[in-house]
C-alpha positions as CSV (number, residue, x, y, z in Angstrom):
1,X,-73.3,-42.5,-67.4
2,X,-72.2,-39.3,-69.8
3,X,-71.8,-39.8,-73.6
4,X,-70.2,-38.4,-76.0
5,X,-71.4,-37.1,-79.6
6,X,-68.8,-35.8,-81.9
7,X,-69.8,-32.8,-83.8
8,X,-68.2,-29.3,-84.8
9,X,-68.8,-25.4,-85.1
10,X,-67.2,-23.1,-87.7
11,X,-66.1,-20.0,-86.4
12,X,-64.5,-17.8,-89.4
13,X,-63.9,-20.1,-92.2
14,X,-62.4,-22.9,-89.6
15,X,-64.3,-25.7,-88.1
16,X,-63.4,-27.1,-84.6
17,X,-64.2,-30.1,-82.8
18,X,-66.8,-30.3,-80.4
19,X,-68.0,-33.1,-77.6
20,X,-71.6,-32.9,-77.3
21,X,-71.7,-34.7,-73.8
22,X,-74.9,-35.8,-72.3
23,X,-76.0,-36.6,-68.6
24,X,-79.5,-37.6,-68.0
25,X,-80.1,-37.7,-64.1
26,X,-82.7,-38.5,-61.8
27,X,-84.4,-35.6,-60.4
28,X,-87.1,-32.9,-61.4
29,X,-87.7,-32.8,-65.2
30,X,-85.8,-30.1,-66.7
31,X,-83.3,-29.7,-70.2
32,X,-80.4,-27.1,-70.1
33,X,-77.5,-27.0,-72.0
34,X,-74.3,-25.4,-71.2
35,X,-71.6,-24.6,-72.9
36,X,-71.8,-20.8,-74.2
37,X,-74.3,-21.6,-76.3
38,X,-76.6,-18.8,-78.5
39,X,-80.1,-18.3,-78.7
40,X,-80.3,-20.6,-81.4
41,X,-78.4,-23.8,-79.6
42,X,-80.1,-22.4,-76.7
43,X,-83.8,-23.2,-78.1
44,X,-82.4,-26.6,-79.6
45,X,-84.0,-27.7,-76.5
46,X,-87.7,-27.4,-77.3
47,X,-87.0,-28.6,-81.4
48,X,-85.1,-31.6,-79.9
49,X,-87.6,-32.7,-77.5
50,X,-90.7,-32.7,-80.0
51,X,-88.6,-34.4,-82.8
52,X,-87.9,-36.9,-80.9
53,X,-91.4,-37.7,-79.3
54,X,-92.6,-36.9,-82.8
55,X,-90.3,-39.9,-84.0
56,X,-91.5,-42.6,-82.3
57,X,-88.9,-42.7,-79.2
58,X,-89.4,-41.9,-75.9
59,X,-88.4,-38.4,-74.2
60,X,-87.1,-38.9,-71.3
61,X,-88.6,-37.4,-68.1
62,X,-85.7,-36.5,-65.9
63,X,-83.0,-33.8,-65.7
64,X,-80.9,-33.7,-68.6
65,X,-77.9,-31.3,-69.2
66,X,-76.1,-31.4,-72.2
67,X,-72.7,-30.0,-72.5
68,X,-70.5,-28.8,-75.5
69,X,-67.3,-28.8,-75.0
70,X,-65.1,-26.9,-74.9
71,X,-66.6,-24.8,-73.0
72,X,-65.0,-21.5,-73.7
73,X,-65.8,-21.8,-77.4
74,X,-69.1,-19.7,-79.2
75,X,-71.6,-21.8,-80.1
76,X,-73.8,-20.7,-82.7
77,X,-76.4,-22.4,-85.2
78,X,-78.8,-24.9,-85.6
79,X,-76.6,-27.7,-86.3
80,X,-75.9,-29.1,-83.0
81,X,-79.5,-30.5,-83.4
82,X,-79.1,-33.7,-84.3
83,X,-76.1,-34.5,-82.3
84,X,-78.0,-33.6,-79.2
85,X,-81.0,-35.9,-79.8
86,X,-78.3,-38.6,-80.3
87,X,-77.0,-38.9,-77.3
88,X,-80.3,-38.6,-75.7
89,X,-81.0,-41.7,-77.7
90,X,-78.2,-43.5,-76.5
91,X,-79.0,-42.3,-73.0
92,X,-82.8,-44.1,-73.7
93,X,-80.9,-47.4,-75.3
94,X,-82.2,-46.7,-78.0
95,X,-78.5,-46.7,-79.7
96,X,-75.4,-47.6,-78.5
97,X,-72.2,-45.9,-77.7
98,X,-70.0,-47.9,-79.7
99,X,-72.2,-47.9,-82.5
100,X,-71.2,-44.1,-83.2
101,X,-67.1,-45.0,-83.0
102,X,-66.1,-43.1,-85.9
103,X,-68.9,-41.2,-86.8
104,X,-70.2,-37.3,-86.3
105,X,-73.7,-35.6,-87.0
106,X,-74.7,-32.6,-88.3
107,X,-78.2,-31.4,-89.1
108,X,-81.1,-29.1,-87.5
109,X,-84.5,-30.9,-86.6
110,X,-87.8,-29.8,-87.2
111,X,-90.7,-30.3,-84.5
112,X,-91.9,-33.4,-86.2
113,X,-88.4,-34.9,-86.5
114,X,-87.4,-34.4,-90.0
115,X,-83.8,-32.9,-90.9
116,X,-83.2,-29.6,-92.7
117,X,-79.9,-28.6,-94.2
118,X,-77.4,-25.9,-92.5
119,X,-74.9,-23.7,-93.1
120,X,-71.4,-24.6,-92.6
121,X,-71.5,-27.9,-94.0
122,X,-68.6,-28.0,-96.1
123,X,-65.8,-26.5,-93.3
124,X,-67.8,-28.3,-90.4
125,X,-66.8,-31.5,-92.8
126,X,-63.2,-30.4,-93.4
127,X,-62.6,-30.2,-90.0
128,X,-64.1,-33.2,-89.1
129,X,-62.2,-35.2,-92.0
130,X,-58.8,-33.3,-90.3
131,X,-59.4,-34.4,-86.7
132,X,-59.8,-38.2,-87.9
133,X,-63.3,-38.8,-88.0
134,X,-64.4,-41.8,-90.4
135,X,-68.0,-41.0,-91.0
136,X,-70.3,-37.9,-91.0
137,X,-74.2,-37.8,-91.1
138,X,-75.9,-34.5,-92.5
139,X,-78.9,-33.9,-93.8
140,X,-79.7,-34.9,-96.9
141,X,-80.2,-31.5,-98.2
142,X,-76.5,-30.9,-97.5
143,X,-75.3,-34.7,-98.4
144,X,-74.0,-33.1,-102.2
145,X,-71.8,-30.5,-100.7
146,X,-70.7,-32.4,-97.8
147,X,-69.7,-35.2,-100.7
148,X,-67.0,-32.9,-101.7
149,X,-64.7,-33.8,-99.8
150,X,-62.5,-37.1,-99.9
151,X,-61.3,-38.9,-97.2
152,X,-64.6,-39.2,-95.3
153,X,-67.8,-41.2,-95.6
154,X,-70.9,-39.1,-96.2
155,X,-74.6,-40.4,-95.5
156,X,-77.5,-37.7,-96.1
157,X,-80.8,-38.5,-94.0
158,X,-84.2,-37.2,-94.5
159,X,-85.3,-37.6,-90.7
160,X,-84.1,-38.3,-87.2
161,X,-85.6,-41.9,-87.5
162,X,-83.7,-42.2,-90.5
163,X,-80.5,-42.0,-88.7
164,X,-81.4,-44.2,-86.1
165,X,-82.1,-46.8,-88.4
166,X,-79.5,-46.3,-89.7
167,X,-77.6,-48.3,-86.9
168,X,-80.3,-51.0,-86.5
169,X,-81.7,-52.1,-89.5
170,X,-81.2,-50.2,-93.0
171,X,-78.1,-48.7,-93.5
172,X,-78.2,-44.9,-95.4
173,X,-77.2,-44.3,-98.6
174,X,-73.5,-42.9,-98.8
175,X,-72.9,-40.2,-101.1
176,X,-70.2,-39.9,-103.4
177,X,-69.3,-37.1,-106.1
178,X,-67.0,-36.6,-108.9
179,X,-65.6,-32.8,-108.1
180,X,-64.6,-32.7,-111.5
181,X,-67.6,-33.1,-113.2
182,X,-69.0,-29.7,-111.8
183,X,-65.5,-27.8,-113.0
184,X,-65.8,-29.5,-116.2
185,X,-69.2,-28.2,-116.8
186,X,-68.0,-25.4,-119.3
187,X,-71.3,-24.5,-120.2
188,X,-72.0,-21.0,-118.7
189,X,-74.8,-18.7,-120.3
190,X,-74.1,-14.9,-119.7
191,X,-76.3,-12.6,-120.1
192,X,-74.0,-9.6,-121.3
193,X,-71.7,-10.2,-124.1
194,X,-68.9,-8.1,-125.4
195,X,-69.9,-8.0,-129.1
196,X,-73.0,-6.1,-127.8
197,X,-71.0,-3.5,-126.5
198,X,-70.5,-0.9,-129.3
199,X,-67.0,0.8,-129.8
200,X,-64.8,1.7,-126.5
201,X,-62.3,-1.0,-127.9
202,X,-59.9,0.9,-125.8
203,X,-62.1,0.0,-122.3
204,X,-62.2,-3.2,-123.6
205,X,-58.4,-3.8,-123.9
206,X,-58.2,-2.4,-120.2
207,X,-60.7,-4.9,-118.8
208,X,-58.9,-8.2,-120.9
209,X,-55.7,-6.9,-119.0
210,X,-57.6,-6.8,-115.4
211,X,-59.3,-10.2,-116.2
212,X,-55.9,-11.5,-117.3
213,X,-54.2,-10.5,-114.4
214,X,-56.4,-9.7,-111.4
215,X,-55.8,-6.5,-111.5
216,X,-58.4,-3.8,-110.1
217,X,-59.5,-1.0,-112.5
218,X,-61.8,2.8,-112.4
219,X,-64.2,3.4,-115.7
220,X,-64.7,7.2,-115.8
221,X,-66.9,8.5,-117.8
222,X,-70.7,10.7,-119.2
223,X,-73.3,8.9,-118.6
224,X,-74.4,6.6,-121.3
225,X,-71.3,5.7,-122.4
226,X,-71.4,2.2,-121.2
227,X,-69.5,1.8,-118.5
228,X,-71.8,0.1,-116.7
229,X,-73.1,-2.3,-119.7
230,X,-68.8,-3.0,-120.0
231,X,-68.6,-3.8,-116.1
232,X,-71.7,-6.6,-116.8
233,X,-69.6,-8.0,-119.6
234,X,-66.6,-8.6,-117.2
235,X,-67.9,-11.5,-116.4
236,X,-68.4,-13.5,-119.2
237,X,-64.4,-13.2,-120.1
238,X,-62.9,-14.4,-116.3
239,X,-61.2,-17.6,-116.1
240,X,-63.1,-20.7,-114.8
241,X,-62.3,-21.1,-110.7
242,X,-59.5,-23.4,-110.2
243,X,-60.2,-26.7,-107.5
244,X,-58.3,-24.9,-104.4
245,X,-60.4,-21.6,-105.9
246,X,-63.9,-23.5,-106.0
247,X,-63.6,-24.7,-102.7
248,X,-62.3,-21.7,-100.9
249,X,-64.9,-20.1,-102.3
250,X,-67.5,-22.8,-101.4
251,X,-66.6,-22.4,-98.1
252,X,-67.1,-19.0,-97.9
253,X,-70.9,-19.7,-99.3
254,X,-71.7,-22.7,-97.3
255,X,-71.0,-20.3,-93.8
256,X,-73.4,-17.7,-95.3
257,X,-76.3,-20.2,-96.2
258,X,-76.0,-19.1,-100.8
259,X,-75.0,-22.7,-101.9
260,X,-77.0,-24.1,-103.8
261,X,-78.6,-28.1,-103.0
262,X,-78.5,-29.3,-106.5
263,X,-75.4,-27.2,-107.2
264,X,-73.0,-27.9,-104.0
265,X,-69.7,-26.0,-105.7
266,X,-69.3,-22.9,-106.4
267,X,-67.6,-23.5,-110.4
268,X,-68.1,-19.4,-111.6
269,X,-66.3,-16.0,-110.7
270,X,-69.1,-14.1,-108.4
271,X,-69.6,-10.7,-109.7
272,X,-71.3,-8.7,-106.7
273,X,-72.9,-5.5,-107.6
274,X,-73.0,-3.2,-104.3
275,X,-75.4,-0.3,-104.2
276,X,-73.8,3.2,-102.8
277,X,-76.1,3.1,-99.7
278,X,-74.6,-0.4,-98.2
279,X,-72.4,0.3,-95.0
280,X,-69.2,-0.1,-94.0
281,X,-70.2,-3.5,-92.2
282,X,-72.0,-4.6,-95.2
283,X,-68.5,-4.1,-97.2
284,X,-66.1,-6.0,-95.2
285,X,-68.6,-8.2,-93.1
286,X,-69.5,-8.0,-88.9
287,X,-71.7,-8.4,-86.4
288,X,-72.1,-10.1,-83.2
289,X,-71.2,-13.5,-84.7
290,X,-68.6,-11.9,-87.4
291,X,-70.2,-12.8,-91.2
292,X,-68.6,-12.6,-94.6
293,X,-69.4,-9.2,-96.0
294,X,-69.1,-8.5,-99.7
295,X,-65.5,-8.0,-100.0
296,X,-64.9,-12.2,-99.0
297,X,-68.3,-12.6,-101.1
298,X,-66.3,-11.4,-103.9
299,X,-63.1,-13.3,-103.2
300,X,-61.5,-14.3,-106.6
301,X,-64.1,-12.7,-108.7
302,X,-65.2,-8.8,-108.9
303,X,-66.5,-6.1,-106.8
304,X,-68.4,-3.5,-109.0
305,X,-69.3,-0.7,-107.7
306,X,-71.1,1.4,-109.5
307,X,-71.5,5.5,-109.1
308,X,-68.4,4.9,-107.1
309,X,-68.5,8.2,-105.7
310,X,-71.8,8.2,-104.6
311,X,-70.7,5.8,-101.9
312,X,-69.6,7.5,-98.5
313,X,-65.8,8.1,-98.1
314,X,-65.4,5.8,-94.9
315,X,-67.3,3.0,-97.2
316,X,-64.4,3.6,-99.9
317,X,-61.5,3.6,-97.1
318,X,-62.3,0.6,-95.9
319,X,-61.5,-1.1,-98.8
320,X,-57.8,0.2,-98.7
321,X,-56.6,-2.3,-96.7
322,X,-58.5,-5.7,-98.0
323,X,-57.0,-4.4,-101.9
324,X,-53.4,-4.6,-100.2
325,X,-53.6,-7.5,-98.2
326,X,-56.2,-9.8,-99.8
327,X,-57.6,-10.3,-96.7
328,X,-60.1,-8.6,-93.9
329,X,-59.2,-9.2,-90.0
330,X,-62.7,-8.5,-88.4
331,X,-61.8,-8.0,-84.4
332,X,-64.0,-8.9,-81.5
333,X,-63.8,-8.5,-78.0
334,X,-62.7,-12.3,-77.5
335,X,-61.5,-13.1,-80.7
336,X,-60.3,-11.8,-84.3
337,X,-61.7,-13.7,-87.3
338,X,-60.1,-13.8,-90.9
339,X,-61.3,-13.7,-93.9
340,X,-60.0,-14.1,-97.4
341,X,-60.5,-11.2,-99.9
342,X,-58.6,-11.6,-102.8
343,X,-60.9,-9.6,-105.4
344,X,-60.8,-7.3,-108.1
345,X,-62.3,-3.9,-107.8
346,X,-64.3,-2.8,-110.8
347,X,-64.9,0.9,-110.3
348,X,-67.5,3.4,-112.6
349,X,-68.2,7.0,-111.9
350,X,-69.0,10.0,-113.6
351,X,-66.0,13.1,-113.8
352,X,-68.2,15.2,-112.1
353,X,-71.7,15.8,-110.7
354,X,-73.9,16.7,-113.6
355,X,-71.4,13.9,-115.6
356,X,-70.4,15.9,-118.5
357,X,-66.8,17.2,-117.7
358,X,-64.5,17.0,-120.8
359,X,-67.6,15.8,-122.6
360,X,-67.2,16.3,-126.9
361,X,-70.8,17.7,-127.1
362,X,-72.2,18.8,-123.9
363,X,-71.4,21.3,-122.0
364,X,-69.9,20.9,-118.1
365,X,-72.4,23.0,-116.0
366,X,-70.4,22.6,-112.9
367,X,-67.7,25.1,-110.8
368,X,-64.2,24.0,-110.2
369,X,-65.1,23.8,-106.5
370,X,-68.2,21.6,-107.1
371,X,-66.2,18.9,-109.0
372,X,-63.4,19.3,-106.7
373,X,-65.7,18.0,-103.8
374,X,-67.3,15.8,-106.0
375,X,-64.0,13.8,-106.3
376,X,-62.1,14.3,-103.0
377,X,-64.3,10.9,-102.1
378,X,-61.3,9.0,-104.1
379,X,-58.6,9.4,-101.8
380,X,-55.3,9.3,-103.0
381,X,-54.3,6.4,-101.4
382,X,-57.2,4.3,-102.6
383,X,-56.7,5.5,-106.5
384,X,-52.9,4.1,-106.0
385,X,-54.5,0.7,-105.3
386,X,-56.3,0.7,-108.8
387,X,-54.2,-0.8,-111.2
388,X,-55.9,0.7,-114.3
389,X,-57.6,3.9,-114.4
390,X,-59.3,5.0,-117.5
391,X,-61.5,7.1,-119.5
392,X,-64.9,6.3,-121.5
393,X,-65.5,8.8,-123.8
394,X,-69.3,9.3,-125.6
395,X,-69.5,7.3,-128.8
396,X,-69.6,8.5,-131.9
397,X,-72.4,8.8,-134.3
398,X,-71.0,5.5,-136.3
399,X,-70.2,3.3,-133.1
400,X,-73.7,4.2,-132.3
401,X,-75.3,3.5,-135.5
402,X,-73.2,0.4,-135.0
403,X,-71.9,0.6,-138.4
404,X,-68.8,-1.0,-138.2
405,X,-69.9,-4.0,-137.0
406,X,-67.0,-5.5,-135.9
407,X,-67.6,-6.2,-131.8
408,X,-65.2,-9.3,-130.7
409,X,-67.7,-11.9,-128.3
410,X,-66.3,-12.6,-125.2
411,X,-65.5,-15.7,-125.9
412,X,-62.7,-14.9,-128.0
413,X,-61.6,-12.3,-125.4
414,X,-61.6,-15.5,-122.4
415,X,-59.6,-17.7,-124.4
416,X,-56.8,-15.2,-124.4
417,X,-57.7,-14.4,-120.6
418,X,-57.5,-18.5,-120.0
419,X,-54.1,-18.4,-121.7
420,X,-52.8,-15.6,-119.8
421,X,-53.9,-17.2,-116.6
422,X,-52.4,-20.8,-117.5
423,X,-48.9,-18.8,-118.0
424,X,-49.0,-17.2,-114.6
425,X,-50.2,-20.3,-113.1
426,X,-47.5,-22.6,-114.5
427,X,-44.5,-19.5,-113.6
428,X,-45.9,-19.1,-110.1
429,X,-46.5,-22.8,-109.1
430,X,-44.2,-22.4,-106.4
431,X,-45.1,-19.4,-105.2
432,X,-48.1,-19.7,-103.4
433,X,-49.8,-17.2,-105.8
434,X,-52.1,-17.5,-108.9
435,X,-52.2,-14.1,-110.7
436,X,-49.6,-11.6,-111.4
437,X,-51.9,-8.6,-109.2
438,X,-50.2,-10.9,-105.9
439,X,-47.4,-10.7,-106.5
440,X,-44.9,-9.1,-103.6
441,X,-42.7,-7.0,-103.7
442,X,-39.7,-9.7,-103.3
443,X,-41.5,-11.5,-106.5
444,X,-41.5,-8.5,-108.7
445,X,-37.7,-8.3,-108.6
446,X,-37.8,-11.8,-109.5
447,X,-40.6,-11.8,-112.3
448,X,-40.9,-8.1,-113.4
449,X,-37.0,-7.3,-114.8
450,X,-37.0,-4.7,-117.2
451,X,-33.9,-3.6,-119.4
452,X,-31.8,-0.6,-119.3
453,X,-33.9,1.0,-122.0
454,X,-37.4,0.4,-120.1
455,X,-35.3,1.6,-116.9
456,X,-34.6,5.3,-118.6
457,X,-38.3,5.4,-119.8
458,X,-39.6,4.3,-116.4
459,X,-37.3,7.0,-114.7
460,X,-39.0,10.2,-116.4
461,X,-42.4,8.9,-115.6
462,X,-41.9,8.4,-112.3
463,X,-39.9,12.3,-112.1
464,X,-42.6,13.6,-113.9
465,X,-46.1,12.0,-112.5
466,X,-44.4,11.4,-109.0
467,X,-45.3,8.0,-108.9
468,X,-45.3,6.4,-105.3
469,X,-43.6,3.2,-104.6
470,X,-47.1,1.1,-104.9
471,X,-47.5,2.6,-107.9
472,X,-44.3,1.7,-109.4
473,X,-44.8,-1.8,-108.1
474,X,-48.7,-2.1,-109.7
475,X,-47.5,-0.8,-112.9
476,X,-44.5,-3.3,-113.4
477,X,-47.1,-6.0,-112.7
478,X,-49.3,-5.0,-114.9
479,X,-46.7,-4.6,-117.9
480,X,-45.9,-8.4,-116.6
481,X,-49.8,-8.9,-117.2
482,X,-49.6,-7.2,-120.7
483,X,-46.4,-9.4,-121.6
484,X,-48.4,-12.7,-120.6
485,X,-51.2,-11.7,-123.2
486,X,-48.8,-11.4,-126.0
487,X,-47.2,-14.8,-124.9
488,X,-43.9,-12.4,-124.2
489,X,-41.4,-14.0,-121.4
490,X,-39.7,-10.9,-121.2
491,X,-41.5,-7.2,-120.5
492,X,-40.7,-5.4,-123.6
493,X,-40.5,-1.6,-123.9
494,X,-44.1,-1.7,-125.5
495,X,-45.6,-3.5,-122.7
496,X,-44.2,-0.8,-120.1
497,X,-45.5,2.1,-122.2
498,X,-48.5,0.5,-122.0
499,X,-49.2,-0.2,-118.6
500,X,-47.8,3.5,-118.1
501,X,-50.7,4.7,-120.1
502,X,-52.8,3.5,-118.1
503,X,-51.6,4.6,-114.9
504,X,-51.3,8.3,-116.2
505,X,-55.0,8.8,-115.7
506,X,-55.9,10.4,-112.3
507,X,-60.0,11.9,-112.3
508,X,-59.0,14.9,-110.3
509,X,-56.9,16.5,-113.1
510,X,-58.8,14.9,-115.8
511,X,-59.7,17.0,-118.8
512,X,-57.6,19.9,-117.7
């Protein structure tokens, strides 16, 4: 007789249900499973068979075929392990069908039957919670995270035998977690603090606004000037993740295998630094079983790339589409995964190769031609995407002496950020949105008025800069970004000016 184990696989950031049946028949010893499985579920085979034997239990010596259905669906992983040596366990009487009503497994086994964690836990969980199931066994290794979720009875195991005990004699111990208590953890140590950062008050202004409002932003300037040191500090003023943030970002973590076993929720803003030689896949994920690539990695936090015309035009392209849409559609042969990528872009380059273009005390050794090449990697459509594009001049003899004094830490700056944040959160409640950088166009006309005065003002830029329609909508939201940090309801004439000053700034006719 064929049983059934309930279990499920994530493709994308989705889990779906899947019947791990089992049929053990009389006939010539053999163990295949079908299903379109991978190489991985493929050689589940050989792990199940010694964990088992290695257990205690008997193997047994017939033909068993073990299907996952449905069959048309990718199978991938290692976590259809444990399911699969449960229903041979039921098929040796070892357990009983109706002892696993309401419950689904989870887990890879090593040869000598113990359980190690996997990746996925979290949306395999989600899924399983959605589709009704009552309780889910995972490895204890994965019993935090999968404790995340309400709704659903969790129980971690150390080892197969574990589990089967589990029915007969001593029952496993059932996680349960407080979600809160991680997001209420304020303590974060960051390594780079603003008051370390000395002078550029002006850089500093621009990346309050882009924390404040999700907004992506381009740091050009000579070397040394610390743009770089400024791009570290962005993260130590970033708002703490809200819950629906922490656990879309969990999720995104959990598929790649970075969570953390004593910390199961992701509760800070990643900052991913991308070297210029990663690849186009690397950026916006791939592969034969489509991954998360950096862009997703960094999905409501940053994405700093520095010497960000080092990296190879198609690389920089590629992220036009993500910065409009806030998401990445990776497309397969059989099927089109998608995956969130909300981020902000935190650009720093150099105005030209040997770095010293418009520089107060060096001298620009390079031809209008060679700077000209060196920039044409920033397309123009890709520099109407960044919100904020600005300049880092050297520092002066006294902001390097550091005789002033006067740095603001970044905790004074994140208070203001939090505040800012809490504004747009409470106006955009029913809006499906979280920061004023998402807002559409419908929105802005709703959100981003502007009076007659600001119109006429607004007018003559765009005549005179020949702004493009995105640009006109990024800089209204970014005045409506500036007007939230002054605690303004209205955008005042002051907040336009400013956002327009920070617009203005374009490297290829920088310094001219």
């Amino acid at each position: 007789m064929v049983n059934k184990v309930t279990t499920a696989t994530v493709i994308g950031l989705n889990a779906y249900e899947v019947s791990v049946e089992t049929d053990v028949q009389n006939g010539l010893p053999s163990f295949s499973v079908v299903g379109l499985p991978d190489a991985a579920v493929n050689e589940a085979r050989d792990r199940v068979r010694s964990a088992v034997k290695n257990s205690g239990f008997t193997f047994p010596n017939r033909k068993i075929v073990i299907n996952l259905a449905p069959a048309d669906l990718k199978k991938a992983g290692t976590s259809f392990d444990l399911s699969i040596a449960v229903g041979i366990l039921v098929e040796e009487g070892v357990l009983e069908t109706e002892q696993l009503k309401d419950y689904a497994f989870a887990g890879e086994l090593s040869l000598n039957g113990d359980l190690r964690g996997v990746r996925g836990v979290l949306p395999i969980v989600m899924g399983l919670k959605e589709i009704g199931v009552k309780n889910v066994i995972v490895p204890e290794a994965n019993a935090k995270e999968a404790a995340l979720i309400d709704g659903i009875n969790v129980f971690g195991a150390n080892c197969l035998a574990d589990v089967v005990n589990h029915f007969i004699e001593t029952p496993l111990k059932q996680f349960k977690i407080d979600i809160n208590t991680y997001l209420s953890d304020t303590k974060e140590n960051f390594e780079y603090d603003f008051k370390d950062v000395k002078g550029q008050q002006k850089a500093k202004r621009a990346l309050e606004i882009a924390a404040a409002g999700g907004h992506n932003l381009l740091m050009t300037g000579s070397p040394g000037s610390g743009k770089t040191l400024m791009a570290k500090c962005f993260a130590s003023i970033l708002p703490p993740l809200e819950l629906s943030e922490a656990l879309e970002l969990t999720k995104i973590y959990s598929i790649c295998g970075l969570l953390s076993a004593d910390k199961p929720l992701m509760t800070k803003r990643p900052f991913r630094a991308v070297h210029h030689t990663a690849s186009a896949n690397g950026i916006i994920g791939g592969g034969s079983n489509p991954m998360p690539g950096e862009i997703t990695l960094a999905h409501r936090g940053v994405l700093f790339l520095d010497e960000m015309v080092e990296f190879p035009r198609n690389v920089l392209e590629v992220l036009r589409q993500p910065l409009e849409d806030g998401e990445i559609v990776i497309s397969r042969a059989k099927h089109s995964i998608k995956y969130p990528a909300k981020f902000m872009l935190l650009g720093a380059m150099n105005p030209c190769p040997c770095g010293f273009k418009g520089d107060r005390e060096k001298q620009c050794t390079c031809s209008e031609f060679m700077v000209s090449r060196y920039l044409a990697k920033l397309s123009g459509p890709l520099l109407d995407r960044i919100d904020l594009q600005i300049e880092v001049p050297r520092l002066t003899a006294n902001e390097l002496l550091n005789i002033d004094n006067n740095a603001e830490p970044s905790a004074e700056i994140r208070k203001r950020v939090v505040k800012a944040r809490q504004i747009q959160a409470e106006r955009y409640k029913n809006e499906n949105i979280l920061t004023n950088s998402e807002l559409t166009s419908e929105l802005i006309k709703k959100y981003c008025q502007i009076d007659e005065q600001s119109q006429a003002i607004f007018k003559t830029a765009i005549v005179k800069y020949q702004l493009s329609g995105r640009r006109y909508d990024r800089i209204l939201k970014l005045a409506r970004t500036i007007a939230d940090l002054d605690n303004s309801r209205d955008i005042q004439q002051s907040h336009l000016m400013q956002a327009l000053q920070y617009k203005m700034f374009d490297p290829k006719y920088s310094n001219q």
